[in-house]
PDB file as gemmi writes it, atoms N, CA and C in Angstrom:
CRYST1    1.000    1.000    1.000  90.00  90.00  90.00 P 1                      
ATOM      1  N   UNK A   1      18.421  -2.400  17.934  1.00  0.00           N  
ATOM      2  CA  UNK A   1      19.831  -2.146  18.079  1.00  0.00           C  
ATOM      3  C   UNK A   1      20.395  -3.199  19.031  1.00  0.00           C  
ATOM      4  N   UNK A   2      21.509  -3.783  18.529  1.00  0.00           N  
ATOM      5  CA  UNK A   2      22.160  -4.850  19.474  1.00  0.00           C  
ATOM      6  C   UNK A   2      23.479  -4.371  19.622  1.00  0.00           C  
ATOM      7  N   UNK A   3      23.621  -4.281  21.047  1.00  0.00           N  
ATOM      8  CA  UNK A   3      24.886  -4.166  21.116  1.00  0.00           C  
ATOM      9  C   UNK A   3      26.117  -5.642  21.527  1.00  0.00           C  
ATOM     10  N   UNK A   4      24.833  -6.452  21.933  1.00  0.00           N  
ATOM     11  CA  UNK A   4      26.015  -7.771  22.365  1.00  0.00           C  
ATOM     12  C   UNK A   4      26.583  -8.128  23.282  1.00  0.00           C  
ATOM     13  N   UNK A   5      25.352  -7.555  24.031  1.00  0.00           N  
ATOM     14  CA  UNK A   5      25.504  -7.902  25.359  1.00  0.00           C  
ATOM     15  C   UNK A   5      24.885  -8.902  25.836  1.00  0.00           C  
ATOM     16  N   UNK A   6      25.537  -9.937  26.423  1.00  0.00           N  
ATOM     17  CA  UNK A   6      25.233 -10.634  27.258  1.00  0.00           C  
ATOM     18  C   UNK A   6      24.540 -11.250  28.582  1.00  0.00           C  
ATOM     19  N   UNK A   7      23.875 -12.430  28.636  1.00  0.00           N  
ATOM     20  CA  UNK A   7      23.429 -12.348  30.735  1.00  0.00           C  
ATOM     21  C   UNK A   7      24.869 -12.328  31.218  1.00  0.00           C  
ATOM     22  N   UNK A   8      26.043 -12.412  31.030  1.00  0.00           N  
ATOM     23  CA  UNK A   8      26.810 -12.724  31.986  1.00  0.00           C  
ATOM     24  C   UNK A   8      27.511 -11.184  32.112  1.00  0.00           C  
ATOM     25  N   UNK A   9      27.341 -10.271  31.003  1.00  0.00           N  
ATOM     26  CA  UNK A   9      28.085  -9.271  30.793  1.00  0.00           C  
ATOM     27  C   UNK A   9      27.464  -7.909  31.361  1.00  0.00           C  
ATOM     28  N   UNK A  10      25.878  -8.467  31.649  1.00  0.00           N  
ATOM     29  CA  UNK A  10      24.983  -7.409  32.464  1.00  0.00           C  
ATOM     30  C   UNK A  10      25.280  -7.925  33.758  1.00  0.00           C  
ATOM     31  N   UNK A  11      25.616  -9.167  34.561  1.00  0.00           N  
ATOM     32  CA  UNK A  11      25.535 -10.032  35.533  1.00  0.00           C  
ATOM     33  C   UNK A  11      26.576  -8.726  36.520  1.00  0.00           C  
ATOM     34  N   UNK A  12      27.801  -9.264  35.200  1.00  0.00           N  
ATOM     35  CA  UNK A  12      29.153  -8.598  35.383  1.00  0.00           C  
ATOM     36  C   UNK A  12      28.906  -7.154  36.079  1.00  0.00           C  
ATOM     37  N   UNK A  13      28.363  -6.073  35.477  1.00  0.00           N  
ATOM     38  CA  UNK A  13      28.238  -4.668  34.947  1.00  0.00           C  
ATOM     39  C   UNK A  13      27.197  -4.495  36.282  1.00  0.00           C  
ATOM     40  N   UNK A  14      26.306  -4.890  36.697  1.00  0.00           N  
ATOM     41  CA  UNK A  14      25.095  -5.142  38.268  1.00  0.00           C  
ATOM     42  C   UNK A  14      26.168  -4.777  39.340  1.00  0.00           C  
ATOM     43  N   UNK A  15      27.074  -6.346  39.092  1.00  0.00           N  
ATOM     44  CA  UNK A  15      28.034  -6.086  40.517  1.00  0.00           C  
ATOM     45  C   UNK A  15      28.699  -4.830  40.287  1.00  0.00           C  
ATOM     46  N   UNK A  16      29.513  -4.940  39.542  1.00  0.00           N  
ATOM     47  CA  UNK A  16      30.518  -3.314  39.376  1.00  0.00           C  
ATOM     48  C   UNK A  16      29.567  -2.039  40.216  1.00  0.00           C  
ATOM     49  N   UNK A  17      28.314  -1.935  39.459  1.00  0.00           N  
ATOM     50  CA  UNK A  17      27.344  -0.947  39.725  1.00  0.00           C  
ATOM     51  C   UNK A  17      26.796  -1.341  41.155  1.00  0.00           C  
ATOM     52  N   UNK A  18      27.259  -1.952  41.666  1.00  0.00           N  
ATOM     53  CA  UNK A  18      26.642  -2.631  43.354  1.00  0.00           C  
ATOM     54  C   UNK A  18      28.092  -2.331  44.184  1.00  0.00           C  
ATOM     55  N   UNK A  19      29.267  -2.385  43.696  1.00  0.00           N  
ATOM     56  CA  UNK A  19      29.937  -2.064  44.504  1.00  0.00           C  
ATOM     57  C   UNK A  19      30.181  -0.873  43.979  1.00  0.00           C  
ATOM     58  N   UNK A  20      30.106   0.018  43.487  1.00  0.00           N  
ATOM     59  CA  UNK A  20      30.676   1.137  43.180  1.00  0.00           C  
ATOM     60  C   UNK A  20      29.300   2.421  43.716  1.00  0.00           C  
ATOM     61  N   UNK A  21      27.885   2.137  43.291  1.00  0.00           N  
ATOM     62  CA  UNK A  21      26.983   2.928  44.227  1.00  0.00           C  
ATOM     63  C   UNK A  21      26.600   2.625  45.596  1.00  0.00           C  
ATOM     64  N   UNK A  22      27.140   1.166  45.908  1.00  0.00           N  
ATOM     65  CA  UNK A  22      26.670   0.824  46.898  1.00  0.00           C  
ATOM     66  C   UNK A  22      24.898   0.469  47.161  1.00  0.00           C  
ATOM     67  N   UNK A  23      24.207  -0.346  48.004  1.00  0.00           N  
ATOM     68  CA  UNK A  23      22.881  -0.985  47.943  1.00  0.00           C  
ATOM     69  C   UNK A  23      22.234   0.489  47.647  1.00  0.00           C  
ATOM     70  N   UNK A  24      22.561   1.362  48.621  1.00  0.00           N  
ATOM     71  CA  UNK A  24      21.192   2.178  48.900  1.00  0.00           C  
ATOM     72  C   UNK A  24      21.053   3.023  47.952  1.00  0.00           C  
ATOM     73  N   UNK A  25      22.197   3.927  46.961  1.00  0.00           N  
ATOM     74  CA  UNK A  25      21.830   4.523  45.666  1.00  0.00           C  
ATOM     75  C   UNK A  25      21.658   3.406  44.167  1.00  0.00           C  
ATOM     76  N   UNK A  26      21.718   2.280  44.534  1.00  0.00           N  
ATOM     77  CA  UNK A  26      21.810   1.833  43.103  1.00  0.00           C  
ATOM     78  C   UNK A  26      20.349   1.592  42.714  1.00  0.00           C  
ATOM     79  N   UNK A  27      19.292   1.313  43.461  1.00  0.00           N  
ATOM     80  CA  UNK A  27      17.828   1.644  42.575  1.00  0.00           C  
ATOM     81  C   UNK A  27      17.402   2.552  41.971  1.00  0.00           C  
ATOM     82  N   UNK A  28      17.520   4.131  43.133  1.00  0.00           N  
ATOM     83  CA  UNK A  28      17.396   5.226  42.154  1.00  0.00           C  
ATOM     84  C   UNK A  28      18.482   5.442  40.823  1.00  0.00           C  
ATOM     85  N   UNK A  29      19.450   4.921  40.865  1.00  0.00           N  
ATOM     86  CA  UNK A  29      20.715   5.173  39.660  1.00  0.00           C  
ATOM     87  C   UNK A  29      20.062   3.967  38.535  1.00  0.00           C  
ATOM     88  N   UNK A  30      19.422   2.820  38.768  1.00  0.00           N  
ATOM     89  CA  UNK A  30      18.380   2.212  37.963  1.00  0.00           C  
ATOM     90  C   UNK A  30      17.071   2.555  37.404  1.00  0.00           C  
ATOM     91  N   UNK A  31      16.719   3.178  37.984  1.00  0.00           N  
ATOM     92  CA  UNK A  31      15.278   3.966  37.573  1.00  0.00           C  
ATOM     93  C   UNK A  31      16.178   5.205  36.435  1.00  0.00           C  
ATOM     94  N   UNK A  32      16.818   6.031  36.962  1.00  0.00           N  
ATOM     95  CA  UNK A  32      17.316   6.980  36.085  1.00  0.00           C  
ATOM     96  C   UNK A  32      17.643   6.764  34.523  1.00  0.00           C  
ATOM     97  N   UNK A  33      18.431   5.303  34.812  1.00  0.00           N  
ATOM     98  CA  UNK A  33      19.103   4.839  33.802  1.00  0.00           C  
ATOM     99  C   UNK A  33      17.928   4.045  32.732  1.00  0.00           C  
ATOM    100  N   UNK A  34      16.829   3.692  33.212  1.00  0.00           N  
ATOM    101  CA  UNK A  34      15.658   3.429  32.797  1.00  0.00           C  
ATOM    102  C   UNK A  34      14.699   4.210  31.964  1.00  0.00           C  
ATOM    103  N   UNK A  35      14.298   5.756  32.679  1.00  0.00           N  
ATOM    104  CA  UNK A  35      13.885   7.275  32.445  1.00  0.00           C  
ATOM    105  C   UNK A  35      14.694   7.331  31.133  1.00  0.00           C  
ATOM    106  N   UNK A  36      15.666   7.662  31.198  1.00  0.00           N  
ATOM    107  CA  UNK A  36      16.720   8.399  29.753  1.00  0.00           C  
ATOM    108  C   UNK A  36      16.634   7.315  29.132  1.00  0.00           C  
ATOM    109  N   UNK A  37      16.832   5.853  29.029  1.00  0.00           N  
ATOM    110  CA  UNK A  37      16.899   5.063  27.717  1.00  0.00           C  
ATOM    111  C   UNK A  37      14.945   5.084  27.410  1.00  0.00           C  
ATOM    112  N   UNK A  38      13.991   5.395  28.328  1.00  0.00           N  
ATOM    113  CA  UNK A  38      12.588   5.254  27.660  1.00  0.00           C  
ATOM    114  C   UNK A  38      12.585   6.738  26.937  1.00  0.00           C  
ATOM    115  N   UNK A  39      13.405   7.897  27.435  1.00  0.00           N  
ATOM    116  CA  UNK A  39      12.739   9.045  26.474  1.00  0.00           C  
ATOM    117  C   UNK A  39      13.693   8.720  25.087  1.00  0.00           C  
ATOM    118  N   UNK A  40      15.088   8.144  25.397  1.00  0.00           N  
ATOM    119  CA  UNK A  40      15.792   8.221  23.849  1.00  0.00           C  
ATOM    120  C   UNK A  40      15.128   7.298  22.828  1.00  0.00           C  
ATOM    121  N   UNK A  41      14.236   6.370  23.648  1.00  0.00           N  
ATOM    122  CA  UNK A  41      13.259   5.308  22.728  1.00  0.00           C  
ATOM    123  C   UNK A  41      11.989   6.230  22.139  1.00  0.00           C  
ATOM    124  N   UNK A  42      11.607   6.935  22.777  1.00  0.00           N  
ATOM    125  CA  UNK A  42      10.147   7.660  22.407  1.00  0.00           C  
ATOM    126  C   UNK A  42      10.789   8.858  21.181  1.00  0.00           C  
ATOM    127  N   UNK A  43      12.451   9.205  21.379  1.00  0.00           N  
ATOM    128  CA  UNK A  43      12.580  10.319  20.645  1.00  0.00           C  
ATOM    129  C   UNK A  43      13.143   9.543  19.170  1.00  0.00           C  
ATOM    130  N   UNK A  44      13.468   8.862  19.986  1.00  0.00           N  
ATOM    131  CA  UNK A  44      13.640   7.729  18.270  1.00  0.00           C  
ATOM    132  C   UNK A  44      13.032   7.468  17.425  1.00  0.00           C  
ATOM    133  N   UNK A  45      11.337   7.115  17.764  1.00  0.00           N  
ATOM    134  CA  UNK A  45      10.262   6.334  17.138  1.00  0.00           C  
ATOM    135  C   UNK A  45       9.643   7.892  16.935  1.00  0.00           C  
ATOM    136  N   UNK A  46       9.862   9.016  17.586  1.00  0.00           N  
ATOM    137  CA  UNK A  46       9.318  10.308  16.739  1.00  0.00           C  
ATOM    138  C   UNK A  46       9.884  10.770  15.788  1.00  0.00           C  
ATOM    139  N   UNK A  47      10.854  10.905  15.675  1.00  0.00           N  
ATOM    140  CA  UNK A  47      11.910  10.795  14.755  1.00  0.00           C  
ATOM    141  C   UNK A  47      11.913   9.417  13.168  1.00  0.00           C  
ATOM    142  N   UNK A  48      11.697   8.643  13.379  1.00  0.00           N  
ATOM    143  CA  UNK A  48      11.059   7.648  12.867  1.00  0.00           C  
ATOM    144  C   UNK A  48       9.626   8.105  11.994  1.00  0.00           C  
ATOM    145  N   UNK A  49       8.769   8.419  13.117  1.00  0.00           N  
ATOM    146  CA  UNK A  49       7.433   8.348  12.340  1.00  0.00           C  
ATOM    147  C   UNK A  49       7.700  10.321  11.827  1.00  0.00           C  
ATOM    148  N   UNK A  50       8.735  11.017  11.996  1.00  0.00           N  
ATOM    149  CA  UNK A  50       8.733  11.955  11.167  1.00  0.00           C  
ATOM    150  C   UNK A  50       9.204  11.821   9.673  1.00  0.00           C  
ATOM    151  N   UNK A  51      10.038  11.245   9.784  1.00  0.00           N  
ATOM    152  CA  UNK A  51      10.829  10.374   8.107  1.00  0.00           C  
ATOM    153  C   UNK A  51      10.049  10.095   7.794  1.00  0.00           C  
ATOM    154  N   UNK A  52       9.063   8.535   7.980  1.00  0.00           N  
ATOM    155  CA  UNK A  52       8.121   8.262   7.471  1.00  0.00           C  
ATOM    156  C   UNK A  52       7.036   9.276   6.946  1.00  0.00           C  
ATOM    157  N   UNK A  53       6.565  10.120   7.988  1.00  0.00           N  
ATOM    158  CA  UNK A  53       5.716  10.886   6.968  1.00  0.00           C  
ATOM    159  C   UNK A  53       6.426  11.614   6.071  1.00  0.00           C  
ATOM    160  N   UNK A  54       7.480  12.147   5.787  1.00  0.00           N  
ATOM    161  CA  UNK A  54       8.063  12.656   5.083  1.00  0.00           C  
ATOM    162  C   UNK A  54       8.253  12.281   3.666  1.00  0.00           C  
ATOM    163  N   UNK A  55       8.275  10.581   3.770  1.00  0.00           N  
ATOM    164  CA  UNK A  55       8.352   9.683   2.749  1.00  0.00           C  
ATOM    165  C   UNK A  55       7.151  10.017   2.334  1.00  0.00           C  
ATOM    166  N   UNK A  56       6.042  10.042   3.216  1.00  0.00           N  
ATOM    167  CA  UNK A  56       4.587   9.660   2.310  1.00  0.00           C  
ATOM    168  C   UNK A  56       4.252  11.105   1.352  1.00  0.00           C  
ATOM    169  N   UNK A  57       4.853  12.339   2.371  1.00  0.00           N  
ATOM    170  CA  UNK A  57       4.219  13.314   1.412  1.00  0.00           C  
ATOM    171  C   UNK A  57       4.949  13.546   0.095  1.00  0.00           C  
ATOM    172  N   UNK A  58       6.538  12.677   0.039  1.00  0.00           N  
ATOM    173  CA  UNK A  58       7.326  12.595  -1.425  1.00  0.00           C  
ATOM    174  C   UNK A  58       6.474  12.292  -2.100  1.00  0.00           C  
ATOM    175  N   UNK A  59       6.229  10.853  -1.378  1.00  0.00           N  
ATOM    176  CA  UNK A  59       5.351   9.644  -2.961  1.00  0.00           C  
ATOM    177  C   UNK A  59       4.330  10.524  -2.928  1.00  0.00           C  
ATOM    178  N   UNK A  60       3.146  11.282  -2.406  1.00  0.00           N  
ATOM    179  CA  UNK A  60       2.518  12.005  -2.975  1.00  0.00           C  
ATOM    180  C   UNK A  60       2.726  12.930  -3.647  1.00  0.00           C  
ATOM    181  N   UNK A  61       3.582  13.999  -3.576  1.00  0.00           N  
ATOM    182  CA  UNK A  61       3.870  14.489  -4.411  1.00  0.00           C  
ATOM    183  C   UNK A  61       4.382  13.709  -5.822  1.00  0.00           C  
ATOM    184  N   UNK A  62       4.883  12.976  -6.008  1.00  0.00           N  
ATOM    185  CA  UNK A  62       5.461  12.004  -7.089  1.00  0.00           C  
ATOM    186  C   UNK A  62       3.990  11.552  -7.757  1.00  0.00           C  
ATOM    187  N   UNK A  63       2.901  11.313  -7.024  1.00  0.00           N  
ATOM    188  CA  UNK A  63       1.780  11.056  -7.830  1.00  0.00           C  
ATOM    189  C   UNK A  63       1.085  12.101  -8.378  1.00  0.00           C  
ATOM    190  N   UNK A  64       1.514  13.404  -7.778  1.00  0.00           N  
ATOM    191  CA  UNK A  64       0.690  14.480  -8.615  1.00  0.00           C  
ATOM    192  C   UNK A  64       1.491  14.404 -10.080  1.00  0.00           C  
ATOM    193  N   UNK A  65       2.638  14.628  -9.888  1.00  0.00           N  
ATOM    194  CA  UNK A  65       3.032  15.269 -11.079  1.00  0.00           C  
ATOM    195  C   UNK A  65       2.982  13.742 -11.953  1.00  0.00           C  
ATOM    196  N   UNK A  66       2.718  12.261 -11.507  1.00  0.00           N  
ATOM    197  CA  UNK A  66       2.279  10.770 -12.772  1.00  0.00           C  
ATOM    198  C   UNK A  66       1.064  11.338 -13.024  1.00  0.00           C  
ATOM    199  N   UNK A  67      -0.264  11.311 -12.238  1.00  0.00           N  
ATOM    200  CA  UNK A  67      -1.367  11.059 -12.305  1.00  0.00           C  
ATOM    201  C   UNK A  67      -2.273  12.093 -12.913  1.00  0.00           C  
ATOM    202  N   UNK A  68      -3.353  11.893 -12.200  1.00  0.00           N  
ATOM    203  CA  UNK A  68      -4.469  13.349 -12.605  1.00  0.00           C  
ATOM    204  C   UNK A  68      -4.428  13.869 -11.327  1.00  0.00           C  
ATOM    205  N   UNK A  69      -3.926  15.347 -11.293  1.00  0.00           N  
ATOM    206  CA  UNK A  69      -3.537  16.466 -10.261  1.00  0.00           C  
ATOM    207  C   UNK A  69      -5.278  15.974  -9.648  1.00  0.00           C  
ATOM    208  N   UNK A  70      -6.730  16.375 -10.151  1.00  0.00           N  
ATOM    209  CA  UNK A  70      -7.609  16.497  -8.954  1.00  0.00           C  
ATOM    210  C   UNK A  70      -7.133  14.898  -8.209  1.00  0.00           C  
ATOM    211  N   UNK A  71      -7.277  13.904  -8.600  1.00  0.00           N  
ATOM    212  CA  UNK A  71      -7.332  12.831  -8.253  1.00  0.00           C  
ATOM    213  C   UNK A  71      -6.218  12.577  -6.969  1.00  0.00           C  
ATOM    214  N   UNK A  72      -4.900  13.203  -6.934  1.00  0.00           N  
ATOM    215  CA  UNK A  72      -3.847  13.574  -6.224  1.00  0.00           C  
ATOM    216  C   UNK A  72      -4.292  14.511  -5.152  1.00  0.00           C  
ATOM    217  N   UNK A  73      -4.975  15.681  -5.705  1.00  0.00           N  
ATOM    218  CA  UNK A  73      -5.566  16.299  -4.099  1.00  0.00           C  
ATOM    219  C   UNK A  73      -6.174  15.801  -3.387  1.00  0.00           C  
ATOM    220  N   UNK A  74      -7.442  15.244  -4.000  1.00  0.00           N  
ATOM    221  CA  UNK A  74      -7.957  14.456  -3.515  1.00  0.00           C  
ATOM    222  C   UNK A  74      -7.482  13.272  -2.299  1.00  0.00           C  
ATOM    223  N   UNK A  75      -6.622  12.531  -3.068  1.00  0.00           N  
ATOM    224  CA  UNK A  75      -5.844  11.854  -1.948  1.00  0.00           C  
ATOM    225  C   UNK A  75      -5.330  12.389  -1.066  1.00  0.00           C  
ATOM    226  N   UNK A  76      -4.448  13.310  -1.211  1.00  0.00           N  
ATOM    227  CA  UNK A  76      -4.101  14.756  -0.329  1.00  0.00           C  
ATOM    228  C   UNK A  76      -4.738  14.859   0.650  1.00  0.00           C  
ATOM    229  N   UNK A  77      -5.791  15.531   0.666  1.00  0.00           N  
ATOM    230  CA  UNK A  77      -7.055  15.706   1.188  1.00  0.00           C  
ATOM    231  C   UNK A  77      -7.129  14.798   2.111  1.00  0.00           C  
ATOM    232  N   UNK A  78      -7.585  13.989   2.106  1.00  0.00           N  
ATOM    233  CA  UNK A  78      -7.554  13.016   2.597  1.00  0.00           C  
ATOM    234  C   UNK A  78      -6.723  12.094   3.703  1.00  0.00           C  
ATOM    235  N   UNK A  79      -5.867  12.289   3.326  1.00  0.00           N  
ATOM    236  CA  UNK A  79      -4.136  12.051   4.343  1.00  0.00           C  
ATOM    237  C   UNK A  79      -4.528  12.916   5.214  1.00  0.00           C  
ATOM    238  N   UNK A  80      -4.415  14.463   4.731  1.00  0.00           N  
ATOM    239  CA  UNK A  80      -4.540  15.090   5.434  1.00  0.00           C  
ATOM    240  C   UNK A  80      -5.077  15.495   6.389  1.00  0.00           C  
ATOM    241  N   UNK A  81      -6.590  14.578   6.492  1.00  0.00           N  
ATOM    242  CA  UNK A  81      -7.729  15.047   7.262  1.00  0.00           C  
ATOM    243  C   UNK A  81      -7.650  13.920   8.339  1.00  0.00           C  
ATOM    244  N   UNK A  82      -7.035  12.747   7.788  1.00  0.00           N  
ATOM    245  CA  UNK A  82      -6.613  11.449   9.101  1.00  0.00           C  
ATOM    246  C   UNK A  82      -5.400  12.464   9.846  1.00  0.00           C  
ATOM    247  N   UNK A  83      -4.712  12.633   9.239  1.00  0.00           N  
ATOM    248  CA  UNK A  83      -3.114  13.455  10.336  1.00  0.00           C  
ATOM    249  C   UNK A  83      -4.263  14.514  11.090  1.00  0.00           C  
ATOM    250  N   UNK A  84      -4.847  15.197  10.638  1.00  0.00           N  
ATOM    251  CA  UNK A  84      -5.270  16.345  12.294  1.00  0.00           C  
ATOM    252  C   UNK A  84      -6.197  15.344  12.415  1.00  0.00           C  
ATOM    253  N   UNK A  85      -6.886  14.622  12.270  1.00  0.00           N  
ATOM    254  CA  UNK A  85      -7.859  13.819  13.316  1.00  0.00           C  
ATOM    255  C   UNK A  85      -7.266  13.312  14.360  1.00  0.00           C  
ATOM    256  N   UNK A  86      -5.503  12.486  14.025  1.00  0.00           N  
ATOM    257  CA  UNK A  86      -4.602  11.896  14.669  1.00  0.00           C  
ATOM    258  C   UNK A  86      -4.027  12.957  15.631  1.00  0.00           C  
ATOM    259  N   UNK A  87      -3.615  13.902  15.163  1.00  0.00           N  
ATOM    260  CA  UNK A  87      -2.811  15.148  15.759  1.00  0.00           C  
ATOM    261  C   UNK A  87      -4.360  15.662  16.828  1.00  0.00           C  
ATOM    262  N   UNK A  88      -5.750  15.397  16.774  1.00  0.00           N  
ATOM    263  CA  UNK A  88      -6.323  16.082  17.698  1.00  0.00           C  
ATOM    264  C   UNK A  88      -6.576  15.049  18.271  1.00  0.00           C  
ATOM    265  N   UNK A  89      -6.964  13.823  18.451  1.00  0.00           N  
ATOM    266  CA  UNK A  89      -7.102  13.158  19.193  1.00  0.00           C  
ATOM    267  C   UNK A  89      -6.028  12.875  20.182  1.00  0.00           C  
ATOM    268  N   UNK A  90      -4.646  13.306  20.025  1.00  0.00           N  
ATOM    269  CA  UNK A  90      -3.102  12.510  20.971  1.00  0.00           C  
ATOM    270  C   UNK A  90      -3.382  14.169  21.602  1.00  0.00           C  
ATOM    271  N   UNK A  91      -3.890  15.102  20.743  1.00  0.00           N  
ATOM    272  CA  UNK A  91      -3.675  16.325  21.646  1.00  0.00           C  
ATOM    273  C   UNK A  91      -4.777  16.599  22.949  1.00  0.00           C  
ATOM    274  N   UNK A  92      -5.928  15.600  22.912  1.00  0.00           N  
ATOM    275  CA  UNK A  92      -7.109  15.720  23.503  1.00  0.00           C  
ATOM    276  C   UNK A  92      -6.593  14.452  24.291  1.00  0.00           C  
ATOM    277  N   UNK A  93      -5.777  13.686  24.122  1.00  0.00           N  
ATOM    278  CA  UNK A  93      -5.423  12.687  25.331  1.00  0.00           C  
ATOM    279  C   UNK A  93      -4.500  13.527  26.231  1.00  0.00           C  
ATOM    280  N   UNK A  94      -3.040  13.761  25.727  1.00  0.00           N  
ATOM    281  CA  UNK A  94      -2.319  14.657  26.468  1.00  0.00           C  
ATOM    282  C   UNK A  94      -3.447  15.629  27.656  1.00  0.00           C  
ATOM    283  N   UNK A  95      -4.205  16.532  26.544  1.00  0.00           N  
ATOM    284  CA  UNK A  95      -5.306  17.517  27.915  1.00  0.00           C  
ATOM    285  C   UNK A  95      -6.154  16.858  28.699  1.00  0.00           C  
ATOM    286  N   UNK A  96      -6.530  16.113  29.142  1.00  0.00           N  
ATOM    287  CA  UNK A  96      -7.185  15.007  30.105  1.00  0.00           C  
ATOM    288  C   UNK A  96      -6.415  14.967  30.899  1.00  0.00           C  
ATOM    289  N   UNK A  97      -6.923  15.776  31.973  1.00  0.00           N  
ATOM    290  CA  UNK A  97      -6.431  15.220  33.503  1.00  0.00           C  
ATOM    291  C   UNK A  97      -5.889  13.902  33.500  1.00  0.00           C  
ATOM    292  N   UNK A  98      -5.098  13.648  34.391  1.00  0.00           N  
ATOM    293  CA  UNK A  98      -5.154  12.629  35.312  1.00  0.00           C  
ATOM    294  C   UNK A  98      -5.697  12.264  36.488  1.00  0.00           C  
ATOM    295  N   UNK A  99      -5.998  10.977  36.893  1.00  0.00           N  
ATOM    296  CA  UNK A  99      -6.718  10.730  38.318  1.00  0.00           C  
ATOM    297  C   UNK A  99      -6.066  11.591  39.286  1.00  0.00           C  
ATOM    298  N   UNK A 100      -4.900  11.389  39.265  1.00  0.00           N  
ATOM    299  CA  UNK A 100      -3.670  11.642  40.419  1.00  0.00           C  
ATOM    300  C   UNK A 100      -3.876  13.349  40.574  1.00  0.00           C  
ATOM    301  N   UNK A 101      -3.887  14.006  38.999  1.00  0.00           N  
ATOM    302  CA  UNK A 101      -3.559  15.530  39.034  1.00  0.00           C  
ATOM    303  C   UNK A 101      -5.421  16.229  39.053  1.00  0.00           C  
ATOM    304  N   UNK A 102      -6.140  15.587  39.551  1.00  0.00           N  
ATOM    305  CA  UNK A 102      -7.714  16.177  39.538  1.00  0.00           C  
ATOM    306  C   UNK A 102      -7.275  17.027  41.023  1.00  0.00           C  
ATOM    307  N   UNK A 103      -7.814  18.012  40.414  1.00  0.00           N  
ATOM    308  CA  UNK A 103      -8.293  18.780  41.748  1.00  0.00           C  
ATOM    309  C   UNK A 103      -9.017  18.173  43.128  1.00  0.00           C  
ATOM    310  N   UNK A 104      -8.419  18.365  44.185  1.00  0.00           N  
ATOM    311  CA  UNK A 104      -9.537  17.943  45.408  1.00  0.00           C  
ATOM    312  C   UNK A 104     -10.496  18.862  45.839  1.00  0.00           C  
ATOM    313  N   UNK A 105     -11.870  17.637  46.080  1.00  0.00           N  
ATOM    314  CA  UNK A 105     -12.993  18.277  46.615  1.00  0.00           C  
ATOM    315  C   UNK A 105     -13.006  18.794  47.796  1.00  0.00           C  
ATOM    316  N   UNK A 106     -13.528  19.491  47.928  1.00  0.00           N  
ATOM    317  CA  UNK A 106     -13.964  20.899  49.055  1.00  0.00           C  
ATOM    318  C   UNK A 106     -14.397  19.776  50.328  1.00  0.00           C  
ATOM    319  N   UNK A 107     -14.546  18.776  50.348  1.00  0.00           N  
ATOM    320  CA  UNK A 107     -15.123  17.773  51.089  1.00  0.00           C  
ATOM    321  C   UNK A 107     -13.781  17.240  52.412  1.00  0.00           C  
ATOM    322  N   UNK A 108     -12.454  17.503  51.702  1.00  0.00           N  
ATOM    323  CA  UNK A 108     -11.233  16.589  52.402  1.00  0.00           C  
ATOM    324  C   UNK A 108     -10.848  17.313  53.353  1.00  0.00           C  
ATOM    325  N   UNK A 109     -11.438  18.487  53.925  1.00  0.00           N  
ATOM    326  CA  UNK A 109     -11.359  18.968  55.438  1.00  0.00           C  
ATOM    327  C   UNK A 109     -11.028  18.124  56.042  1.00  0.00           C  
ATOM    328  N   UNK A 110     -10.670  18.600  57.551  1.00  0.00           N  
ATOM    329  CA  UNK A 110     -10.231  18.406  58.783  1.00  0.00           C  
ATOM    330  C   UNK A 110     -11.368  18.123  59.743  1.00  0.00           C  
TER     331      UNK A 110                                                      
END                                                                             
């Protein structure tokens, strides 16, 4: 997506946003503005790869009713068994701790 913006027209839009939050809120008001355009990007490309599959299970369906129906499940089948392999593997990353969120050892006394 282009909107047509410019270096001189972001240059422009910095200062405005420098005199109008002033130094000391305008990083956090940058990070924010950062946060919301990365989730409207992630909800985009989900959105995206939902169409897309949507497309794929048309054209499959479109090949059952050309082809030979087993030959179509079959493929079916198949799709199907990569999507939950895909769907358990992003779900088995998501459940994995993080370094940061591990429990501390009984050891970090005083």
């Amino acid at each position: 997506m282009d909107f047509g913006i410019g270096f001189w027209e972001l240059c422009l839009t910095a200062l405005v946003a420098l005199i109008v939050l002033g130094p000391e809120k305008l990083p956090h008001a940058a990070r924010m503005v950062g946060l919301w355009l990365g989730k409207g990007r992630r909800m985009m490309a989900a959105v995206r790869a939902e169409v897309d599959r949507e497309l794929r299970i048309d054209e499959l369906k479109q090949n059952i009713m050309k082809h030979n129906p087993a030959e179509a499940l079959n493929e079916l089948a198949r799709d199907t068994r990569e999507e939950v392999r895909a769907a358990q593997s992003a779900a088995e990353a998501e459940a994995t701790p993080k370094p940061a969120d591990a429990p501390a050892s009984g050891n970090d006394k005083p």
